[in-house]
N, C-alpha and C positions, 0 to 999 in steps of 0.2 A: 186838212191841209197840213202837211208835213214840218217837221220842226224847224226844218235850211232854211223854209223861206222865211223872209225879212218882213218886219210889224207890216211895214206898208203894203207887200203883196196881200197880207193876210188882212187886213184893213181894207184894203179894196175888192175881198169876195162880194160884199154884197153890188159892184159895180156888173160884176156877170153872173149872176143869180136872180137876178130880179126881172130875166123876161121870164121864168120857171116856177120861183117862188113867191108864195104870201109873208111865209115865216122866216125869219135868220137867227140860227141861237148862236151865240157866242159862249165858248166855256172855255176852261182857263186852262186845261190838261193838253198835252201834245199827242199829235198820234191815236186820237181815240176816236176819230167820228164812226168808228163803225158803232163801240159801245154807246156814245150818247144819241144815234139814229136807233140804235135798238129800246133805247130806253124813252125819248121822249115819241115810238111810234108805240109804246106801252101805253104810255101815258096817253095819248091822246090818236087815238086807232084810227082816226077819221080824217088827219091833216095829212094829206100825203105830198104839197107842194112845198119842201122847207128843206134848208138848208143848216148843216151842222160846221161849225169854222172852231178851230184848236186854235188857239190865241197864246198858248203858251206863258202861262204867268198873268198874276190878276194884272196887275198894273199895265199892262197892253189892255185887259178888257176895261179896263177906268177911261184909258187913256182913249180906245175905237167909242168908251160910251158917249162922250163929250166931242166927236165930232159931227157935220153934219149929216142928214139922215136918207135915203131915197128915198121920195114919195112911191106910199102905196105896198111898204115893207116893211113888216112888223119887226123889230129888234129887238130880241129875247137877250140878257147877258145873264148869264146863271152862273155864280162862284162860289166857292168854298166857306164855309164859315170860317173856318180857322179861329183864333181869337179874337174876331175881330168885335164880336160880341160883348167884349170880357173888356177890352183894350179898347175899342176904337169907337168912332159912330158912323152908321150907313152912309154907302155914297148913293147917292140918289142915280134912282135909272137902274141899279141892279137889285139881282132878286138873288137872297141865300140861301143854301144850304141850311136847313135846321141842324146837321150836325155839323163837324168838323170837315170832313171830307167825304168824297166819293167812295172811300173805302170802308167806312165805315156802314154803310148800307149793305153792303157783302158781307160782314163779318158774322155772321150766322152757319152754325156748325151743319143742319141739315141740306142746305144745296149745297154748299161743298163737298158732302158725302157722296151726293148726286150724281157731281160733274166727277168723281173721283170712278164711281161705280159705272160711269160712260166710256170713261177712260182704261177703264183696268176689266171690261167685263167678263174677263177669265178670273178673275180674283176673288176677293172676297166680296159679298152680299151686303145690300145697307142694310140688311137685317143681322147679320154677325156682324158687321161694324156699328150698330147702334150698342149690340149687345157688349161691345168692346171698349165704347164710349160713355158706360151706365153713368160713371163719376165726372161729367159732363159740366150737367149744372153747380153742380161741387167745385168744379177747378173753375168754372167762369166765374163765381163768386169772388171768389179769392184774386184770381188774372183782373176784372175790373175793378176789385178796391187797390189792389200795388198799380194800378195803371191810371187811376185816377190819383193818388199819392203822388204819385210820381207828376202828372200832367198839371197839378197843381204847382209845382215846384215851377217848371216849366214857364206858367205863366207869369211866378215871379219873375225868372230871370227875363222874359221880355219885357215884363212894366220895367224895370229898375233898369235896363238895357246893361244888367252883366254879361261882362265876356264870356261865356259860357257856352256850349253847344247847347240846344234842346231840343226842338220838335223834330230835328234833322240827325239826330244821332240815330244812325243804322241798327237793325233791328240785331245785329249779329252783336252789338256791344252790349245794346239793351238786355239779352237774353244770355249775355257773358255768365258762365256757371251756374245758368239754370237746370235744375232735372228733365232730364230727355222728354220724360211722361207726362211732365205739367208744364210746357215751358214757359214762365212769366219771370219778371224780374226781382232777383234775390232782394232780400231787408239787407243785406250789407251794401249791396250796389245802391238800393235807395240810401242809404244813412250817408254812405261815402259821396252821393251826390249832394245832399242835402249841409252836408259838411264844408264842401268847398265853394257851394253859394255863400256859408259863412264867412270863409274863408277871402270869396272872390267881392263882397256885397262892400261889407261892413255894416252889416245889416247886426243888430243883437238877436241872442237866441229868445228872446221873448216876442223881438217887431216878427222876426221870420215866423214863429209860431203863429202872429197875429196875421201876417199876413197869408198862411197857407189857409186860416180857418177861412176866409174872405176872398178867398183868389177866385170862387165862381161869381162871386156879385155882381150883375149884367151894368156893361155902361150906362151911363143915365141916358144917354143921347141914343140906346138903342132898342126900339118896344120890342122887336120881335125876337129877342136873347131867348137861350133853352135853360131850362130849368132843370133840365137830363143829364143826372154830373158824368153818364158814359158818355154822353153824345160831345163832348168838349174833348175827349182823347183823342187823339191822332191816330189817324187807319190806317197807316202805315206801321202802326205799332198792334195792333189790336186784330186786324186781318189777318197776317204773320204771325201773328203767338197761335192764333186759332190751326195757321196750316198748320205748323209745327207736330200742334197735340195731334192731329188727324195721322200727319206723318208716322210720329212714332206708333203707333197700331197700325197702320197700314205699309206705305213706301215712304220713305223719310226724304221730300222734295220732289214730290212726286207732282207739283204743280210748275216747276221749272222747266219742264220738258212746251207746258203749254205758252207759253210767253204772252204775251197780248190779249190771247184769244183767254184764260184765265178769266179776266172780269167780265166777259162776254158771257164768259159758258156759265158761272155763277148766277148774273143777270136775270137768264134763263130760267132758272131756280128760283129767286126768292120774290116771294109776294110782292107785287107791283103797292100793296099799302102798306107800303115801308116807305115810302115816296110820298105816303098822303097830303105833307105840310109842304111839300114839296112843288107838290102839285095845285095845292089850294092857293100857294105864295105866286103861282103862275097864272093861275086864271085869275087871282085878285088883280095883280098888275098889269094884267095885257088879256081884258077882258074876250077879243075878237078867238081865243083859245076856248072861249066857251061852246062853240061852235063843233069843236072836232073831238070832242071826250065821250 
């Protein structure tokens, strides 16, 4: 359901789906039910009566969880982890994300080669692009500790509710004077950020130290927090840095051309148990999915 329409049209899908479907998922992204009908007909190959509804922003799916329900309609609301792990404790009735977001399940350099080499197939070969790629693992080690550094700062500035941008800073500032070949984010850009938290907090350089060492420690009030210090980054940050490096050995934005259809054609690509906590967190809560896996 498209983004124009208003909470309540989008709240009242399940009023004309329910002489069709068993199931209704609710997710919190706009514009996507093509990818999350691809993905939860991955997940569970055998449910074919369900309905997928873009709710645009968690707090509409909080707000569609807590009203009342049609009988006979299963209510699936599936959201992002975001920090809510770290900051917050679960609302009841939804099921998370084991990582941060949706993008972060796509961030894997081999089906992007994939949907690259579908794309280009006069070009080059996943086989001289792997060969082009050898420093691969090399540059991801490196892209997720300055990305984790970084996403740790991040979570300061949300507990302490400094004025500061964080998880919403664009991937083009993020990657401000990075090298073409590795693109991740420079130690001056960290330090300079880390500087005007000082700056912005009033925080001393001993609490902020204390606090970056402690910034993944799970809310108390939340069992099912990750222990996976990449999975707490933001895929908005982490998907992006990946095109980039693909980019520069290949076409540099050569995923722009696909618009939308990008996390679809991915999707495509990467192993369905990459989802497994995902999937496990679904059938735990809304057991009647047992049925169609």
């Amino acid at each position: 359901m498209d983004e124009e329409y208003s909470f309540e049209a989008k709240a009242a899908a399940d009023l004309f789906v329910s002489d069709f479907a068993t199931h209704i998922f609710y997710v919190e992204d706009s514009n996507s039910e093509v990818f999350y009908e691809r993905l939860f007909g991955r997940l569970f190959p055998n449910l074919k009566d369900y309905a997928v509804v873009c709710m645009h922003g968690k707090s509409n799916i909080i707000k569609k969880a807590s009203q009342p329900k049609q009988l006979g309609l299963s209510y699936i609301f599936l959201v992002d982890k975001d920090f809510d792990d770290l900051l917050a404790s679960p609302v009841a009735g939804l099921t998370y994300l084991d990582r941060y977001s949706i993008e972060n399940y796509l961030a894997e350099l081999g089906p992007i080669t994939s949907v690259f080499v579908e794309q280009h197939p006069e070009g080059k070969s996943a086989r001289a692009i792997n060969l082009e790629c050898s420093d691969y693992e090399k540059y991801r080690e490196e892209l997720d500790a300055r990305l984790i550094d970084i996403t740790k700062y991040f979570v300061i500035v949300r507990r302490y509710a400094i004025d500061m941008a964080s998880t919403k800073i664009d991937i083009s500032d993020l990657l401000a004077d990075a090298e073409k070949w590795h693109p991740m984010p420079t130690r001056e850009w960290i330090l300079a950020y880390r500087q005007k938290i000082l700056e912005n907090s009033g925080l001393l350089e001993e609490d902020l130290k204390s606090e970056h060492d402690k910034a993944f420690e799970p809310s108390p009030g939340f069992p099912d927090a990750t222990t996976i210090a990449i999975h707490h980054v933001p895929g908005k940050h982490l998907l992006p840095s990946i095109l980039k490096y693909l980019g520069a050995r290949t076409i540099e934005g050569f995923e722009k051309s696909l618009g939308k259809s990008l996390y679809i054609r991915i999707l495509n690509h990467v192993s369905i148990d990459r989802f497994k906590i995902v999937k496990e967190r679904l059938l735990q809560q809304h057991p009647s999915l047992n049925a169609f896996h």
